[in-house]
C-alpha distance (Angstrom), angle and dihedral (degrees) to the residues before:
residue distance angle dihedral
X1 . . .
X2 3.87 . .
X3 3.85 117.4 .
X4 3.74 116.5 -96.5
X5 4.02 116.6 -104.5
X6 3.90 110.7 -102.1
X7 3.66 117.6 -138.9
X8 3.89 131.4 178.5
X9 3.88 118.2 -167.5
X10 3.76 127.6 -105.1
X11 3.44 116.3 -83.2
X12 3.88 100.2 32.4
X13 4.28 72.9 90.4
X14 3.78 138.4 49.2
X15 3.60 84.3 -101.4
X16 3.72 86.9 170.2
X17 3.96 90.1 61.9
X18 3.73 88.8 50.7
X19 3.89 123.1 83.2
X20 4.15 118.3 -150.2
X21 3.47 117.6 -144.9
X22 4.11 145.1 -178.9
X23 3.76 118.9 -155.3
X24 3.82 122.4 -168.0
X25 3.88 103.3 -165.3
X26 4.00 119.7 -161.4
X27 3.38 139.2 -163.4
X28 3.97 135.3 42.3
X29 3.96 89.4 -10.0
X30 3.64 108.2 130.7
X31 3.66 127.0 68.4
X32 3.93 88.0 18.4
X33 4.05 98.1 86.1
X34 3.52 94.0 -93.6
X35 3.65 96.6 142.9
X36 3.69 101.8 48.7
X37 4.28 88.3 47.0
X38 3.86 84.3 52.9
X39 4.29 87.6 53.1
X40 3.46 90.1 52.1
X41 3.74 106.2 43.8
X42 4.10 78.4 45.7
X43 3.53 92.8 62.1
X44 3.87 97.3 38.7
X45 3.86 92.2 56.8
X46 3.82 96.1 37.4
X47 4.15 101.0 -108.2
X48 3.33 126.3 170.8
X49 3.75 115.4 -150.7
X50 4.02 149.5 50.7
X51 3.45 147.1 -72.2
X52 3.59 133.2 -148.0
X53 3.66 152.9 174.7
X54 3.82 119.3 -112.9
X55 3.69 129.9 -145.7
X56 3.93 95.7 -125.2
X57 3.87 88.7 62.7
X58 4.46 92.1 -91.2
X59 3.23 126.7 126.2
X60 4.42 110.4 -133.1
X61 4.02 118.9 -160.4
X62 3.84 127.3 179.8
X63 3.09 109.0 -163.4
X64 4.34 135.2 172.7
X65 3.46 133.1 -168.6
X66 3.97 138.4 104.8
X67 3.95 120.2 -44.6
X68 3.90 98.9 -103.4
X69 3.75 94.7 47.3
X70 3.83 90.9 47.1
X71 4.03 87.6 51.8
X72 3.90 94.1 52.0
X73 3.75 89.1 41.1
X74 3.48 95.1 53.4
X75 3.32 99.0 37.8
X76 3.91 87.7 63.8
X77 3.51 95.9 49.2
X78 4.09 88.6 53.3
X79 4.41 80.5 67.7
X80 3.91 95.2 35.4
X81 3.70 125.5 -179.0
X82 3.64 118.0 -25.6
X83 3.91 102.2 -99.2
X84 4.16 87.7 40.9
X85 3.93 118.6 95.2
X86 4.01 110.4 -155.4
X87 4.07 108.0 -153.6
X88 3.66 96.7 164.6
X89 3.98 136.8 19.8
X90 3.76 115.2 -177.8
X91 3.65 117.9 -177.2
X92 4.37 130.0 -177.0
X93 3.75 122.1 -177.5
X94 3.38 112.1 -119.2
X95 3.51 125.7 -136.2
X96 4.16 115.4 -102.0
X97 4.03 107.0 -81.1
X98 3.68 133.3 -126.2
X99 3.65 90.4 -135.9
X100 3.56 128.6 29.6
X101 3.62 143.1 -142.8
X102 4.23 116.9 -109.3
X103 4.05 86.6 -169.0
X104 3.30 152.1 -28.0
X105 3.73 135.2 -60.0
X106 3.44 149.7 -177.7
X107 3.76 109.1 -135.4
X108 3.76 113.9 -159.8
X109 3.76 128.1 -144.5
């Protein structure tokens, strides 16, 4: 049975220092370990967040923590694993939440 997500509500955190983002991640990204590279760059820079497999073949993160660790985190999930092929990373900031993410998780489908 997969561990439940931990949350802790807003303001028990700078939330103001954090930044909230969504990342839609195309390519070759499923089936190739992208996932479980995504976990452990999380936890190297610190995110807070999950990552998931999409339905139309993308790969969707949300991820929260400060600017420069976002940067370096994303900027590793733009090269992926080595048998993945990123062709497209979109990402929007998201607005601060009401509840937020204690760490990172993969959430299976």
């Amino acid at each position: 049975m997969p561990e439940p997500l931990k949350f802790i509500i807003a303001g028990k955190l700078p939330v103001k220092a954090m930044q909230h983002i969504k990342v839609i991640v195309k390519g070759r990204v499923q089936g190739v370990g992208f996932r479980a590279f995504t976990l452990k760059s999380a936890k190297k820079h610190a995110i807070y967040g999950t990552v998931k497999n999409r339905a139309d073949g993308t790969v969707e993160i949300i991820a929260s923590a400060p600017t420069q660790a976002l940067e370096a985190f994303i900027g590793e999930c733009n090269k992926g694993p080595l048998f993945a092929k990123v062709t497209e990373l979109n990402t929007i900031e998201l607005p601060s939440p009401l509840v937020l993410f204690t760490d990172f998780k993969i959430i299976d489908q």
